[in-house]
C-alpha positions in Angstrom: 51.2 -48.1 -10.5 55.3 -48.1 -10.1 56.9 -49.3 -12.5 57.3 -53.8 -12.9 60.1 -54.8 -10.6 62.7 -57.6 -12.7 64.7 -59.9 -10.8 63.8 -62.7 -8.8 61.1 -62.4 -6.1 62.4 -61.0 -3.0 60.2 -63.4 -0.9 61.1 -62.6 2.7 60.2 -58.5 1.2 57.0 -59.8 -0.3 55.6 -61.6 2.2 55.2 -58.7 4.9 52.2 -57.5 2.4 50.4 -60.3 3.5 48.7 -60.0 6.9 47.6 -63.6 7.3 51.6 -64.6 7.2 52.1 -63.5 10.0 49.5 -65.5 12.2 50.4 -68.5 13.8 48.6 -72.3 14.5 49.6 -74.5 17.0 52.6 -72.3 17.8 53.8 -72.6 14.7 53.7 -70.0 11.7 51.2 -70.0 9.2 52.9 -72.2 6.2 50.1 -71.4 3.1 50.0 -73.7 0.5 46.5 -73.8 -0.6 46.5 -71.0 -3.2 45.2 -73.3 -6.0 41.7 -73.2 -3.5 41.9 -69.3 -2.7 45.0 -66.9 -2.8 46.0 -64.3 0.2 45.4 -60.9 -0.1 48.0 -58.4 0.1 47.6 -55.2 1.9 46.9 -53.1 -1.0 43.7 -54.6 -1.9 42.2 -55.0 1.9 43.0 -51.2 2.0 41.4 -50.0 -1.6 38.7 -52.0 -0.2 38.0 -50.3 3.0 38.9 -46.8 1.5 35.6 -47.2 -0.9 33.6 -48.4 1.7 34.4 -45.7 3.8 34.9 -42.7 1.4 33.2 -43.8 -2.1 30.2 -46.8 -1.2 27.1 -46.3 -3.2 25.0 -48.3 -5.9 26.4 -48.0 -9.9 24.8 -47.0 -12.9 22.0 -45.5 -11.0 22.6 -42.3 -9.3 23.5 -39.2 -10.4 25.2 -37.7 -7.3 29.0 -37.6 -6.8 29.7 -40.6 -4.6 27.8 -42.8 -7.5 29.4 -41.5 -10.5 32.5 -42.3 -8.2 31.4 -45.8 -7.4 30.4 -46.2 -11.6 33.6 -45.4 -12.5 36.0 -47.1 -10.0 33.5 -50.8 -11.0 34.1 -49.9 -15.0 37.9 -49.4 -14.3 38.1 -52.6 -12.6 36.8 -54.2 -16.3 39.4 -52.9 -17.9 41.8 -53.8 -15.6 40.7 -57.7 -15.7 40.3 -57.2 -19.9 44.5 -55.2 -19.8 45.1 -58.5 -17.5 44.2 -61.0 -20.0 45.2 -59.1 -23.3 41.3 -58.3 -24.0 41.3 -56.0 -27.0 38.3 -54.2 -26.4 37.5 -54.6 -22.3 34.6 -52.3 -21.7 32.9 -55.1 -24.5 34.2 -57.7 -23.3 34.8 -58.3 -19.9 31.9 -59.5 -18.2 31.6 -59.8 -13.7 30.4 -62.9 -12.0 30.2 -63.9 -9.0 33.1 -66.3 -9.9 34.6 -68.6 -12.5 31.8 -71.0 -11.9 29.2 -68.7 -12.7 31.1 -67.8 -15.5 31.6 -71.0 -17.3 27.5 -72.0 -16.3 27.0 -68.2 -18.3 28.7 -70.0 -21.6 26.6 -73.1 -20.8 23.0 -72.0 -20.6 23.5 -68.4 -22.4 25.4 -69.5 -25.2 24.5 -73.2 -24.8 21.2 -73.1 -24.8 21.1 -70.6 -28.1 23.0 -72.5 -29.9 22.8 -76.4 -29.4 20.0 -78.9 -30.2 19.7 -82.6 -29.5 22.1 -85.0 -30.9 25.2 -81.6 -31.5 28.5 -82.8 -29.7 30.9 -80.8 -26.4 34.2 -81.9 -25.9 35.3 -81.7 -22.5 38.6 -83.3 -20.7 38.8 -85.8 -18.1 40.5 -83.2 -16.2 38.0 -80.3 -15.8 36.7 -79.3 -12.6 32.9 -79.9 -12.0 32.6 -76.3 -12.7 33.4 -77.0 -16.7 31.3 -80.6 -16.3 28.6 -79.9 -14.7 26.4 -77.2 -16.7 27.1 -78.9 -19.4 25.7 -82.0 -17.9 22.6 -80.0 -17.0 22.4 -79.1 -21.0 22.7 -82.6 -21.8 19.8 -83.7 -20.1 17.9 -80.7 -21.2 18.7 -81.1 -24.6 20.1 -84.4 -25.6 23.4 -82.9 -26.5 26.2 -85.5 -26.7 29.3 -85.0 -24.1 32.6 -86.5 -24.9 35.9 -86.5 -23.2 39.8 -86.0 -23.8 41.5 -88.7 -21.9 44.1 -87.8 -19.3 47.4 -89.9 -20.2 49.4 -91.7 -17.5 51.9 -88.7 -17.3 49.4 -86.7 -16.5 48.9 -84.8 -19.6 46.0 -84.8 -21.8 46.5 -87.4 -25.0 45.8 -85.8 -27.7 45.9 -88.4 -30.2 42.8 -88.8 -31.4 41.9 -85.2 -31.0 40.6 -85.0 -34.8 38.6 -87.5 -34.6 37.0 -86.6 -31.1 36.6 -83.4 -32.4 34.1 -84.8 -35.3 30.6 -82.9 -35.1 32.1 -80.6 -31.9 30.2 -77.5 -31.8 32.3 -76.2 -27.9 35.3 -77.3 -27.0 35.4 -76.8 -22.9 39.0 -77.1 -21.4 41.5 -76.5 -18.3 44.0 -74.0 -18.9 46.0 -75.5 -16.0 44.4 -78.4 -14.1 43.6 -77.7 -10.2 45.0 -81.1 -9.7 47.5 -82.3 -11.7 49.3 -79.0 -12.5 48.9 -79.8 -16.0 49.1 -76.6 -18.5 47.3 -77.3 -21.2 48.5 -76.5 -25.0 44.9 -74.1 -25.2 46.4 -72.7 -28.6 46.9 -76.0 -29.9 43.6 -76.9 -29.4 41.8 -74.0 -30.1 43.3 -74.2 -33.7 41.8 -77.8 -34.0 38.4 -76.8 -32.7 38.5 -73.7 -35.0 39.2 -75.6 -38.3 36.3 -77.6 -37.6 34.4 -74.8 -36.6 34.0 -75.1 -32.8 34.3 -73.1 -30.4 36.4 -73.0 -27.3 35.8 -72.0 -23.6 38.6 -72.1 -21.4 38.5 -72.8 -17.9 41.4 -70.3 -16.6 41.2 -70.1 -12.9 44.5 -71.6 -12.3 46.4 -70.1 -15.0 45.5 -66.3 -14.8 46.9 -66.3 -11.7 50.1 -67.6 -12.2 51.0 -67.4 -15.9 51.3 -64.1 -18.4 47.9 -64.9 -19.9 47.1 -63.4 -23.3 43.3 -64.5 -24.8 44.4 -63.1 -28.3 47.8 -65.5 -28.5 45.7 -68.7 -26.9 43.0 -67.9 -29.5 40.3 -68.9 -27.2 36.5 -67.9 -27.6 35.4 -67.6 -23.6 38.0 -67.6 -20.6 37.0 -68.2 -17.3 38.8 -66.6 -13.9 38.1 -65.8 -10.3 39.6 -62.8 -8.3 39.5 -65.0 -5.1 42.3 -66.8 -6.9 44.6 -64.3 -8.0 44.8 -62.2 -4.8 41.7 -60.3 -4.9 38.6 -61.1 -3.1 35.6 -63.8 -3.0 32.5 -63.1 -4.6 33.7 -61.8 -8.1 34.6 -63.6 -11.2 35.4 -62.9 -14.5 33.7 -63.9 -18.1 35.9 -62.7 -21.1 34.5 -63.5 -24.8 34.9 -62.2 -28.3 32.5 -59.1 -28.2 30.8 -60.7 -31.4 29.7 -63.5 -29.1 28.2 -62.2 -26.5 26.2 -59.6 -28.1 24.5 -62.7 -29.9 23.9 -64.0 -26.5 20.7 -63.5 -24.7 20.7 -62.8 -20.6 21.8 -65.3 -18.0 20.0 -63.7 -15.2 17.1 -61.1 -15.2 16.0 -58.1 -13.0 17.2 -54.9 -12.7 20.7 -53.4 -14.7 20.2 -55.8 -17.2 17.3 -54.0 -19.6 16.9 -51.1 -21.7 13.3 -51.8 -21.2 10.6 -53.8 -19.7 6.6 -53.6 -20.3 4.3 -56.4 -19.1 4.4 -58.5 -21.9 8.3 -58.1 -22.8 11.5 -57.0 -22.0 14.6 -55.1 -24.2 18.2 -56.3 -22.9 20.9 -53.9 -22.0 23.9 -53.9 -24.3 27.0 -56.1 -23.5 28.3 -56.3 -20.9 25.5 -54.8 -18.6 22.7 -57.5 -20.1 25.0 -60.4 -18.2 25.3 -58.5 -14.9 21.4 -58.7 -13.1 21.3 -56.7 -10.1 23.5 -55.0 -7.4 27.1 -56.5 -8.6 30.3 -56.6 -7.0 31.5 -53.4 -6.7 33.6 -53.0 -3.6 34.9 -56.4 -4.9 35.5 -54.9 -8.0 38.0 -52.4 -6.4 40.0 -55.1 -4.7 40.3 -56.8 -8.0 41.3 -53.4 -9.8 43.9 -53.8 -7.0 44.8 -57.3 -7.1 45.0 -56.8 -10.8 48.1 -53.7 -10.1 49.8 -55.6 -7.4 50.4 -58.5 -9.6 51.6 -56.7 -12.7 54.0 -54.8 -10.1 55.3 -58.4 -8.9 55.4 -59.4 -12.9 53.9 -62.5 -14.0 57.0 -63.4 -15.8 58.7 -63.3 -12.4 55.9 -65.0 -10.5 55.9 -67.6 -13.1 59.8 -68.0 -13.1 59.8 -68.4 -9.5 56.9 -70.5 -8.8 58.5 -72.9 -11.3 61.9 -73.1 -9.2 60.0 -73.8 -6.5 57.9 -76.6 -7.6 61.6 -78.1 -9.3 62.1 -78.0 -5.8 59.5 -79.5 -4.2 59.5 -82.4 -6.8 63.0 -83.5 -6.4 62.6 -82.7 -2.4 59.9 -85.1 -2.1 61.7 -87.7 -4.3 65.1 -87.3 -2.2 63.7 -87.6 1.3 60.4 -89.4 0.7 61.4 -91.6 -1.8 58.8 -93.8 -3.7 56.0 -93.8 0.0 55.2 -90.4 -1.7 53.5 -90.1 -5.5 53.4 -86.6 -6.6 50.4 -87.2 -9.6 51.1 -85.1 -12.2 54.1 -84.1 -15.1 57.2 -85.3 -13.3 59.2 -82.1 -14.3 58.1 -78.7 -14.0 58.1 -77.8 -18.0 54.5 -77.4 -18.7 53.2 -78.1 -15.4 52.3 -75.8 -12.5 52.8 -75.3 -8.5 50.3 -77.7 -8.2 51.1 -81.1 -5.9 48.3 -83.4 -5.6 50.2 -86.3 -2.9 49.3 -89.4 -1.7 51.7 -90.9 0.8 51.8 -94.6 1.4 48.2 -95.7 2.2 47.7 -92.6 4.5 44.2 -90.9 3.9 44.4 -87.5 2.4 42.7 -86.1 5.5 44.8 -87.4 7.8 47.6 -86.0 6.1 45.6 -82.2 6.3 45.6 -83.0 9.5 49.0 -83.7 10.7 50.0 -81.2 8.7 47.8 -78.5 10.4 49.8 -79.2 13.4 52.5 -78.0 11.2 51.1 -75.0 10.2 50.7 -76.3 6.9 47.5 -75.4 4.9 46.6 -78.0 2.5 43.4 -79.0 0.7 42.5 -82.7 1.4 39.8 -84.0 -1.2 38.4 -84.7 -4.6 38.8 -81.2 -5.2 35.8 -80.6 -7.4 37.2 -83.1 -10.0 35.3 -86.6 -9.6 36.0 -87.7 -13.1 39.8 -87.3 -12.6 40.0 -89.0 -9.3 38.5 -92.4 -10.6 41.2 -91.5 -13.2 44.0 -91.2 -11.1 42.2 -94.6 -9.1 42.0 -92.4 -5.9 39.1 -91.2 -4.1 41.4 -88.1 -2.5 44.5 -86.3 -2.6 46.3 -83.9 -0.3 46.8 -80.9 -2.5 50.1 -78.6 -1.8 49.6 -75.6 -4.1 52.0 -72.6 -4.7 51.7 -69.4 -4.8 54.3 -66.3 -5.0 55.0 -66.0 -0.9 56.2 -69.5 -0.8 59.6 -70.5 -0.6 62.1 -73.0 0.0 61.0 -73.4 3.9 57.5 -74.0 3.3 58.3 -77.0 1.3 60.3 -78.0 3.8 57.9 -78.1 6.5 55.1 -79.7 4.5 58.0 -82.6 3.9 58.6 -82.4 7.7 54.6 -82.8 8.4 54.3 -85.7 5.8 57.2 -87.4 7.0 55.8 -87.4 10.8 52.1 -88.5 9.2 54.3 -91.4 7.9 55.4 -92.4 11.4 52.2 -91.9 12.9 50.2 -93.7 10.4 53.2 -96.0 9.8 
């Protein structure tokens, strides 16, 4: 891997190792801003890709021939290169492959969750989570009768944290955004894991956002489960990643059964393979593995100090661009400055519906998200059935936002 560049991001440099960049719509170039939905991939990690499938492809943990050993060790690399990502202290017992962060989190709910909670025992979740960090554990509740309570969102976006202890009462699982897909929010997951821990919770953290685009450290943020997606941080679809204290999971029983996942199996009963294999059923995501090994060395190449840094600037950007030239017909929900808050702009302009704003801006070349974006409970929050989501990643700059100002201003006069 050579060695972490320091500086700013050369953007204009950066960008040619991204193929899709270079596309155009409507005659126009591609401007992508939906990286809080799925990231680009640079060339790196479409080439490790196709030089497995062409030199290395074969099933892992099975076969004894060279091609397989091959494939075994280039899919265990790729666990510790997602555990060295995320400051896992012990990766090859820790690091656990999904097919993404939903499966991940619905692995915490009905592995751990089912193990350990009875009727009438107490999650706390936020008013921010996606459905993916709702949802199982709605399933569990009317399973088991467990009780489901919420951290309110605060007008500024921000969860309010006031009555934390006393929400916290009886809370076996704590379940919470790192960084909210909507708002941008980055959540004090330290903080809060220090509450949880003193009354003797646990806390699963739903990092999909964050990973990506902030130095990420699960021994610092003191978290018991974190969440993430390769799709998201410039690898491809179809993996995911589960990292939780090694104690944990070996107390948990499998999530899925069928092959790679025993020691044993007679007609009556079954022995588990040892953590991680016993989460990890079947055929797994190898060639997806490699791309995320790669994914995994391009970004620690960029830095995520830098990436941070300059996704920040840009957002400062975008925030007082919109304000200047849009003036109060645009609402950027959210933090209002970019401390503590990421490249994450939800918008609603005038009474323009989201998807007609996708949609003018597609003539743009701008790629948005129009939607609820997998986060119900937040958009009767926020009072708003959609938004149009602009989202950030590290091959934007100062020209993208201004085109996506230039398509909402024209959706304005169109819709005006």
């Amino acid at each position: 891997m050579a060695p972490v560049t320091t500086g700013p991001i050369d953007v204009e440099a950066l960008r040619k190792d991204f193929p899709l960049l270079s596309r155009t719509v409507h005659d126009r170039p591609v401007v992508y801003l939906d990286s809080a939905a799925t990231s680009l991939q640079p060339r790196s990690v479409l080439a490790a890709m196709d030089h497995y499938y062409e030199t290395t492809h074969a099933n892992v943990h099975r076969g004894v021939y060279a091609t397989a050993e091959e494939a075994t060790r280039l899919y265990e690399l790729a666990r510790r290169a997602a555990g060295r990502f995320v400051g896992a202290p012990d990766p090859d017992h820790e690091v656990v492959f999904t097919k993404n962060a939903t499966e991940a989190l619905n692995l915490v709910a009905h592995s751990w969750g089912r193990t350990n909670l009875k009727t009438g025992d107490v999650v706390l979740l936020t008013e921010m989570e996606h459905h993916a960090n709702i949802v199982p554990w709605l399933m569990l509740a009317e399973e088991r009768g467990i009780e489901l309570r919420y951290l309110p969102v605060g007008d500024d976006g921000r969860l309010d944290l006031t009555d934390l202890d006393r929400l916290l009462d009886g809370v076996k699982l704590v379940g919470v955004s790192a960084m909210s897909n909507v708002l941008g929010t980055i959540n004090p997951l330290a903080d809060i894991a220090v509450a949880a821990h003193e009354r003797g919770a646990l806390v699963v953290a739903d990092g999909a956002q964050s990973v990506p685009h902030l130095p990420v450290d699960v021994r610092s943020l003191g978290v018991d489960f974190l969440a993430f997606s390769g799709h998201k941080m410039m690898g491809p679809t179809g993996i995911g990643v589960l990292w939780g204290r090694a104690e944990l999971l070996d107390a948990m029983p499998p999530f899925l059964g069928g092959g790679g996942m025993i020691l044993d199996v007679r007609t009556d009963r079954f022995v588990p393979a040892d953590v991680p294999h016993r989460f990890e059923a079947g055929t797994p995501p190898i060639a997806e593995a490699v791309g995320l090994t790669a994914a995994v060395e391009y970004l620690e190449q960029v830095g995520m100090e830098r990436i941070r840094a300059h996704e920040s600037a840009l957002t400062g950007y975008a925030l007082d661009a919109i304000a200047s030239r849009l003036g109060g017909d645009c609402r950027v929900f959210g933090p209002t400055s970019v401390d503590g808050r990421g490249g994450v702009l939800s918008l609603a302009y005038r009474d323009v519906h989201a998807h007609d704003l996708a949609q003018v801006l597609d003539q743009y070349g701008v790629c948005v998200r129009a939607g609820h974006h997998c986060a119900k409970p937040l958009m009767r929050r926020l009072g708003v059935s959609a938004t149009a989501r602009a989202s950030i990643g590290p091959y934007n700059d100062e020209g993208d936002i201004d085109t996506l100002i230039e398509g909402l201003a024209e959706a304005g006069r169109l819709f005006g």
